[in-house]
N, C-alpha and C positions, 0 to 999 in steps of 0.2 A: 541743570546747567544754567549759567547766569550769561548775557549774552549784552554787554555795553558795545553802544553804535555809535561814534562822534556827537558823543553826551559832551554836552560844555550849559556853563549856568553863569549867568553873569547878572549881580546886586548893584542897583543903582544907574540900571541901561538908560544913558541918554542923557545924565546930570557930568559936571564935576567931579562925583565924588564913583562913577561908573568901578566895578572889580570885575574882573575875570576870574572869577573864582575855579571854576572847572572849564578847562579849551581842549575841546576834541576828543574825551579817552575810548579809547577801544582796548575791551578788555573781552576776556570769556575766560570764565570759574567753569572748570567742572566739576564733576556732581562729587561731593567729597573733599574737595579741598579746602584746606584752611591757609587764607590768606592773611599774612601781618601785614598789616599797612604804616607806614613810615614819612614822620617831614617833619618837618620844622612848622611854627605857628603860621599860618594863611597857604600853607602846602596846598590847600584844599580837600585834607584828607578825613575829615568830621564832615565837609560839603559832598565828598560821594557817598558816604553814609546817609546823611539826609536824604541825599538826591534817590536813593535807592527806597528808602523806608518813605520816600513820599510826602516829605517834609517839604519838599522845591520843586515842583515841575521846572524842568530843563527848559532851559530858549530852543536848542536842537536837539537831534538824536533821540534813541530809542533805549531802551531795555524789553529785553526779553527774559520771561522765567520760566525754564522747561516749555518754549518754546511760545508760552503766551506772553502777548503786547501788554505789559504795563506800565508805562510809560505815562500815561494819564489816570492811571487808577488811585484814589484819594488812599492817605495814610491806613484810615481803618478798614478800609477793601485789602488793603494788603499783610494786614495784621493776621488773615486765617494761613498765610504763607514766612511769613516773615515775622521772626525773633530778635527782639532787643534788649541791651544791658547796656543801661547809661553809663554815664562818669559820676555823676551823684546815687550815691545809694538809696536816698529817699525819694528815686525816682521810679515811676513803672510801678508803683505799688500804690494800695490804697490806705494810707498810714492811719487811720481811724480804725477799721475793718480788722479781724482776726488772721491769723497766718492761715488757719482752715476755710477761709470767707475768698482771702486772697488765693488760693489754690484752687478754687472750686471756680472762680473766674478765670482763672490759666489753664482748666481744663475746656470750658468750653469757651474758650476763643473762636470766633468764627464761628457759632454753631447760635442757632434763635434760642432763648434764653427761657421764653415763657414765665410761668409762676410755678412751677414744682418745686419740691423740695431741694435745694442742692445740697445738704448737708447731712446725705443720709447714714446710716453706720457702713457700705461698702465705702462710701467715699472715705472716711473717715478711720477707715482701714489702711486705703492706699495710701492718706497722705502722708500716715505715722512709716508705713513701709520707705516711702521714699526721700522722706527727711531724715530717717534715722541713717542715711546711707551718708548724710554731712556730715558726720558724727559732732555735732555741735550741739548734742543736747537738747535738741527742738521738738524733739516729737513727740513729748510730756508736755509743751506748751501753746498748742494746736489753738489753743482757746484765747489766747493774748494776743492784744493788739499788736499790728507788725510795727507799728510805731513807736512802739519801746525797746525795738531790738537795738544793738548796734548797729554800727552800720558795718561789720563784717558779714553778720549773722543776715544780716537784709539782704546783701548783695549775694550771698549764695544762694538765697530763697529768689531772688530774682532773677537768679540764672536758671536755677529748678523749674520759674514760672516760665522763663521765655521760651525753652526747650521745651516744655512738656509734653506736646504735640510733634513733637520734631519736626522745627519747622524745613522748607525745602531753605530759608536762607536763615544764618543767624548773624545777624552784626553785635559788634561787641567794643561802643565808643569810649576806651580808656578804662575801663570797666575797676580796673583796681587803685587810680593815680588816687584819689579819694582816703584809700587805709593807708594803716600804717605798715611797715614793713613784712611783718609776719604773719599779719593778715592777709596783706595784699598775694604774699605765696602761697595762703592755702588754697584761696578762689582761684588762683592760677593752675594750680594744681588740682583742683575740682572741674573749672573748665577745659584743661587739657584731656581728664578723663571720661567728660560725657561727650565731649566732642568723639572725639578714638569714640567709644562706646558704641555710639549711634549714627557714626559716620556725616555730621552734618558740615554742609559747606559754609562755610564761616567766613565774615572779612572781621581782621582784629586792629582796631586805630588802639597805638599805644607810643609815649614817649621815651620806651624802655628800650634798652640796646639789649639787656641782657634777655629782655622776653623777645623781644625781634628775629634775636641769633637764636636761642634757645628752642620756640613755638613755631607752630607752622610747616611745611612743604613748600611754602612761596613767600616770599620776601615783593613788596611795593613799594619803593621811595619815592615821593611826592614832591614836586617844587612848581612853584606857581600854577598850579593847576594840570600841572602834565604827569604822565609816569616818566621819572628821570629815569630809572633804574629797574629792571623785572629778573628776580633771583630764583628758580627755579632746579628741585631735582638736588643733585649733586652739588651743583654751583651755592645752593644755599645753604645745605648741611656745613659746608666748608667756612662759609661766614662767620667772623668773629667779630666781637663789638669794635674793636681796633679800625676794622676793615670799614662799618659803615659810618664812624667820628672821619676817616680819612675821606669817604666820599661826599660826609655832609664837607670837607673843608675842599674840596675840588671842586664842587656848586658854589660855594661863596665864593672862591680864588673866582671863576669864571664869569658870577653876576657882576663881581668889582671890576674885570676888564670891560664888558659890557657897558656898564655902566659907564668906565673912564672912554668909553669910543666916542659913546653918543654923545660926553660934555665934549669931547675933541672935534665933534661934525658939529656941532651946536657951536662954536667959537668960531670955525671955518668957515660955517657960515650964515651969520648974522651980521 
Protein backbone atom coordinates (compact mmCIF):
# COMPACT_ATOMS: atom_id res chain seq x y z
CA UNK A 1 0.00 0.00 0.00
CA UNK A 2 1.33 3.39 -1.05
CA UNK A 3 0.40 5.85 1.68
CA UNK A 4 0.86 10.11 0.49
CA UNK A 5 0.41 12.60 3.67
CA UNK A 6 0.17 16.54 2.62
CA UNK A 7 3.08 15.95 0.16
CA UNK A 8 3.41 19.35 -1.62
CA UNK A 9 7.09 20.34 -3.41
CA UNK A 10 7.47 23.82 -4.43
CA UNK A 11 10.80 24.96 -7.34
CA UNK A 12 12.17 28.17 -6.75
CA UNK A 13 10.92 28.71 -2.77
CA UNK A 14 11.62 32.16 -2.07
CA UNK A 15 12.72 33.94 -5.53
CA UNK A 16 10.30 35.41 -8.32
CA UNK A 17 10.19 32.83 -10.23
CA UNK A 18 8.77 30.40 -6.68
CA UNK A 19 5.99 27.07 -8.35
CA UNK A 20 3.86 25.05 -6.50
CA UNK A 21 4.31 22.41 -8.17
CA UNK A 22 2.55 19.73 -5.78
CA UNK A 23 0.16 21.50 -2.63
CA UNK A 24 -1.05 19.05 -0.14
CA UNK A 25 -2.03 15.60 -1.99
CA UNK A 26 -3.29 12.87 0.22
CA UNK A 27 -3.52 9.91 -1.55
CA UNK A 28 -3.45 6.00 -0.64
CA UNK A 29 -2.85 3.12 -3.49
CA UNK A 30 -3.63 -0.11 -2.52
CA UNK A 31 -1.70 -2.97 -2.95
CA UNK A 32 -2.78 -3.87 -6.59
CA UNK A 33 -4.01 -1.00 -8.10
CA UNK A 34 -3.21 0.64 -11.24
CA UNK A 35 -3.62 4.27 -11.20
CA UNK A 36 -3.77 6.51 -14.62
CA UNK A 37 -2.73 9.69 -13.75
CA UNK A 38 -4.14 12.65 -15.76
CA UNK A 39 -3.40 16.86 -16.54
CA UNK A 40 -2.56 19.05 -18.66
CA UNK A 41 1.24 20.34 -18.79
CA UNK A 42 2.46 21.88 -15.06
CA UNK A 43 -0.75 19.53 -13.57
CA UNK A 44 2.12 18.32 -11.65
CA UNK A 45 1.63 14.87 -12.59
CA UNK A 46 5.39 13.74 -13.78
CA UNK A 47 6.27 15.95 -10.17
CA UNK A 48 4.49 13.02 -8.15
CA UNK A 49 6.19 10.67 -10.11
CA UNK A 50 9.47 12.07 -9.32
CA UNK A 51 8.47 12.99 -5.93
CA UNK A 52 7.71 9.27 -5.30
CA UNK A 53 10.90 7.74 -7.16
CA UNK A 54 12.94 10.19 -5.15
CA UNK A 55 13.95 12.39 -7.65
CA UNK A 56 12.58 15.73 -5.12
CA UNK A 57 12.53 15.44 -1.59
CA UNK A 58 9.18 17.16 -0.60
CA UNK A 59 9.18 20.81 1.51
CA UNK A 60 6.17 18.72 3.54
CA UNK A 61 4.55 15.53 3.99
CA UNK A 62 5.39 12.00 4.06
CA UNK A 63 5.12 8.86 2.10
CA UNK A 64 4.84 5.63 3.29
CA UNK A 65 5.42 2.17 1.46
CA UNK A 66 3.94 -0.91 2.94
CA UNK A 67 3.94 1.01 5.85
CA UNK A 68 7.81 2.15 5.85
CA UNK A 69 8.87 5.95 6.07
CA UNK A 70 10.38 6.92 2.83
CA UNK A 71 10.10 10.05 2.52
CA UNK A 72 13.82 10.77 2.84
CA UNK A 73 15.23 7.79 1.18
CA UNK A 74 17.66 8.69 -1.85
CA UNK A 75 16.52 7.60 -5.60
CA UNK A 76 18.84 4.35 -5.55
CA UNK A 77 17.71 3.25 -1.83
CA UNK A 78 14.36 3.14 -3.46
CA UNK A 79 15.15 1.46 -6.76
CA UNK A 80 15.14 -2.26 -4.66
CA UNK A 81 11.17 -1.33 -4.22
CA UNK A 82 10.31 0.83 -6.97
CA UNK A 83 10.07 0.37 -10.92
CA UNK A 84 10.40 2.81 -13.64
CA UNK A 85 9.61 3.27 -17.52
CA UNK A 86 10.41 6.73 -18.75
CA UNK A 87 9.03 8.82 -21.79
CA UNK A 88 12.33 8.27 -23.53
CA UNK A 89 13.03 4.87 -24.57
CA UNK A 90 16.79 5.33 -24.44
CA UNK A 91 16.25 5.85 -21.08
CA UNK A 92 16.83 3.22 -17.80
CA UNK A 93 19.01 1.27 -20.05
CA UNK A 94 22.61 0.97 -20.58
CA UNK A 95 22.82 1.57 -24.35
CA UNK A 96 26.51 0.39 -24.93
CA UNK A 97 25.84 -2.94 -22.77
CA UNK A 98 24.13 -6.20 -24.36
CA UNK A 99 20.28 -6.92 -23.77
CA UNK A 100 21.70 -10.02 -21.79
CA UNK A 101 24.36 -7.48 -19.71
CA UNK A 102 21.17 -5.14 -19.39
CA UNK A 103 18.93 -8.00 -17.85
CA UNK A 104 21.40 -9.52 -15.58
CA UNK A 105 21.47 -5.73 -13.97
CA UNK A 106 17.47 -5.84 -13.77
CA UNK A 107 17.85 -8.97 -11.98
CA UNK A 108 19.92 -7.92 -9.32
CA UNK A 109 18.58 -4.54 -8.56
CA UNK A 110 19.00 -3.98 -5.01
CA UNK A 111 21.05 -6.95 -4.25
CA UNK A 112 25.45 -6.47 -3.63
CA UNK A 113 26.70 -7.19 -6.91
CA UNK A 114 30.32 -8.60 -6.14
CA UNK A 115 32.50 -9.95 -9.06
CA UNK A 116 30.84 -13.31 -10.12
CA UNK A 117 29.85 -14.33 -13.07
CA UNK A 118 26.45 -12.71 -14.05
CA UNK A 119 26.14 -14.17 -17.36
CA UNK A 120 26.00 -17.67 -16.67
CA UNK A 121 23.97 -20.36 -18.98
CA UNK A 122 20.86 -20.57 -16.14
CA UNK A 123 20.63 -16.93 -16.53
CA UNK A 124 20.94 -17.03 -20.02
CA UNK A 125 18.11 -19.38 -20.15
CA UNK A 126 15.77 -17.20 -18.27
CA UNK A 127 16.41 -14.32 -20.36
CA UNK A 128 15.68 -16.18 -23.71
CA UNK A 129 12.46 -17.57 -21.77
CA UNK A 130 11.14 -14.23 -20.98
CA UNK A 131 11.84 -12.12 -23.95
CA UNK A 132 10.45 -14.62 -26.19
CA UNK A 133 7.17 -13.96 -24.40
CA UNK A 134 7.52 -10.08 -26.41
CA UNK A 135 7.33 -11.84 -29.27
CA UNK A 136 9.47 -9.35 -31.03
CA UNK A 137 12.15 -11.62 -31.92
CA UNK A 138 14.70 -10.76 -29.34
CA UNK A 139 15.73 -13.72 -27.89
CA UNK A 140 18.19 -14.85 -30.77
CA UNK A 141 19.63 -11.46 -29.97
CA UNK A 142 20.63 -11.68 -26.34
CA UNK A 143 24.16 -10.68 -27.40
CA UNK A 144 23.45 -7.12 -29.15
CA UNK A 145 23.79 -3.99 -27.93
CA UNK A 146 20.55 -2.67 -26.57
CA UNK A 147 21.55 0.43 -28.29
CA UNK A 148 20.73 -0.60 -31.57
CA UNK A 149 17.22 -1.65 -30.94
CA UNK A 150 14.38 0.57 -31.80
CA UNK A 151 13.00 2.26 -29.73
CA UNK A 152 9.73 0.08 -29.49
CA UNK A 153 11.96 -3.07 -28.96
CA UNK A 154 13.85 -1.04 -26.03
CA UNK A 155 10.88 0.08 -24.34
CA UNK A 156 9.41 -3.26 -23.97
CA UNK A 157 12.85 -4.71 -22.69
CA UNK A 158 12.57 -1.78 -20.26
CA UNK A 159 9.46 -2.61 -18.95
CA UNK A 160 10.66 -6.46 -18.69
CA UNK A 161 13.77 -4.73 -16.76
CA UNK A 162 11.60 -2.45 -14.45
CA UNK A 163 9.28 -5.28 -13.50
CA UNK A 164 11.40 -7.98 -13.12
CA UNK A 165 11.54 -8.28 -9.51
CA UNK A 166 8.04 -7.16 -9.07
CA UNK A 167 8.49 -4.18 -7.72
CA UNK A 168 5.97 -3.27 -4.51
CA UNK A 169 5.51 0.28 -6.87
CA UNK A 170 5.93 0.63 -10.64
CA UNK A 171 5.55 4.04 -12.27
CA UNK A 172 5.13 4.50 -15.66
CA UNK A 173 6.04 8.45 -17.06
CA UNK A 174 4.25 8.54 -20.51
CA UNK A 175 6.01 5.32 -21.25
CA UNK A 176 4.69 5.18 -25.00
CA UNK A 177 4.15 9.15 -26.17
CA UNK A 178 7.79 8.57 -27.67
CA UNK A 179 6.47 5.55 -30.61
CA UNK A 180 4.72 5.53 -33.12
CA UNK A 181 1.22 4.52 -33.07
CA UNK A 182 1.32 0.86 -33.49
CA UNK A 183 4.11 0.56 -31.50
CA UNK A 184 2.92 2.62 -28.89
CA UNK A 185 -0.14 -0.20 -28.61
CA UNK A 186 1.73 -3.06 -28.43
CA UNK A 187 3.75 -1.84 -25.10
CA UNK A 188 0.44 -0.94 -24.00
CA UNK A 189 -0.77 -3.92 -24.50
CA UNK A 190 2.36 -5.71 -23.04
CA UNK A 191 2.17 -3.45 -19.97
CA UNK A 192 -1.54 -4.04 -19.39
CA UNK A 193 -0.74 -7.80 -19.31
CA UNK A 194 2.24 -8.00 -16.79
CA UNK A 195 0.59 -5.68 -14.70
CA UNK A 196 -2.91 -8.08 -14.59
CA UNK A 197 -0.08 -10.97 -14.48
CA UNK A 198 1.64 -10.11 -11.35
CA UNK A 199 -0.75 -7.79 -9.76
CA UNK A 200 1.59 -4.68 -9.43
CA UNK A 201 0.45 -1.32 -8.06
CA UNK A 202 1.15 0.97 -10.64
CA UNK A 203 0.79 4.84 -11.18
CA UNK A 204 0.53 5.53 -15.07
CA UNK A 205 1.23 9.58 -16.32
CA UNK A 206 -0.07 9.54 -19.80
CA UNK A 207 -1.64 12.26 -22.24
CA UNK A 208 -3.89 9.82 -23.88
CA UNK A 209 -7.74 9.89 -23.38
CA UNK A 210 -8.08 6.83 -24.96
CA UNK A 211 -5.34 4.98 -22.41
CA UNK A 212 -6.94 6.91 -19.55
CA UNK A 213 -10.60 5.63 -20.19
CA UNK A 214 -9.35 2.45 -21.60
CA UNK A 215 -6.39 1.22 -18.53
CA UNK A 216 -6.65 1.27 -14.98
CA UNK A 217 -9.23 0.77 -11.98
CA UNK A 218 -8.50 4.52 -11.02
CA UNK A 219 -8.55 7.44 -12.96
CA UNK A 220 -6.41 10.90 -11.26
CA UNK A 221 -6.95 14.33 -12.85
CA UNK A 222 -4.35 16.71 -11.91
CA UNK A 223 -4.41 20.71 -11.97
CA UNK A 224 -2.05 22.88 -10.36
CA UNK A 225 -0.69 20.49 -8.21
CA UNK A 226 -3.99 19.14 -6.67
CA UNK A 227 -6.08 16.00 -7.32
CA UNK A 228 -9.02 17.88 -9.15
CA UNK A 229 -10.80 14.76 -9.99
CA UNK A 230 -10.59 10.74 -8.31
CA UNK A 231 -12.42 8.22 -10.57
CA UNK A 232 -12.79 4.97 -9.02
CA UNK A 233 -14.67 1.35 -9.28
CA UNK A 234 -17.65 1.69 -11.35
CA UNK A 235 -17.52 5.51 -11.77
CA UNK A 236 -14.31 4.88 -13.92
CA UNK A 237 -15.22 1.97 -16.09
CA UNK A 238 -18.20 4.38 -17.17
CA UNK A 239 -15.64 7.08 -18.43
CA UNK A 240 -15.39 7.98 -21.83
CA UNK A 241 -12.68 10.22 -23.45
CA UNK A 242 -15.68 12.76 -24.32
CA UNK A 243 -16.22 12.81 -20.55
CA UNK A 244 -12.73 13.80 -19.45
CA UNK A 245 -12.03 16.63 -22.73
CA UNK A 246 -15.47 18.10 -21.10
CA UNK A 247 -13.77 18.21 -17.53
CA UNK A 248 -10.51 19.34 -18.73
CA UNK A 249 -12.96 22.32 -20.34
CA UNK A 250 -14.72 22.88 -16.88
CA UNK A 251 -11.00 23.59 -15.08
CA UNK A 252 -10.26 26.08 -17.83
CA UNK A 253 -14.02 27.55 -17.85
CA UNK A 254 -13.24 27.98 -13.83
CA UNK A 255 -9.32 29.07 -13.94
CA UNK A 256 -10.77 31.92 -16.50
CA UNK A 257 -13.30 33.20 -13.82
CA UNK A 258 -10.72 32.97 -11.38
CA UNK A 259 -8.57 34.64 -12.91
CA UNK A 260 -11.17 37.41 -14.21
CA UNK A 261 -12.10 38.05 -10.14
CA UNK A 262 -8.79 38.54 -9.17
CA UNK A 263 -8.11 41.27 -12.32
CA UNK A 264 -11.72 42.72 -11.00
CA UNK A 265 -10.32 42.85 -6.97
CA UNK A 266 -6.89 44.11 -8.30
CA UNK A 267 -8.86 47.22 -10.28
CA UNK A 268 -11.12 47.64 -7.08
CA UNK A 269 -8.44 48.10 -5.41
CA UNK A 270 -5.41 49.89 -6.28
Amino acid sequence: MIEIFNFGITFGKGTPNEVKALDNINLTIDDGSFVVVLGTNGSGKSTLLNGLAGNFFPDTGTILLDGINITRWPEHKRASLIGRVFQNPFSGTAPDMSIAENLSLAARRGQSRGFGPALHRVNRKLFYEKIRILNMGLEDRLDNPIGKLSGGQRQALTLLMATWQMPRLLLLDEHTAALDPKTATKVIQLTADIIRRDRLTTLMVTHSMQQAVAMGDRLIMMHNGRVAYDFRGVEKQRLKAGDLLALFDDIRRIELIDTGVAVMLEKNYV
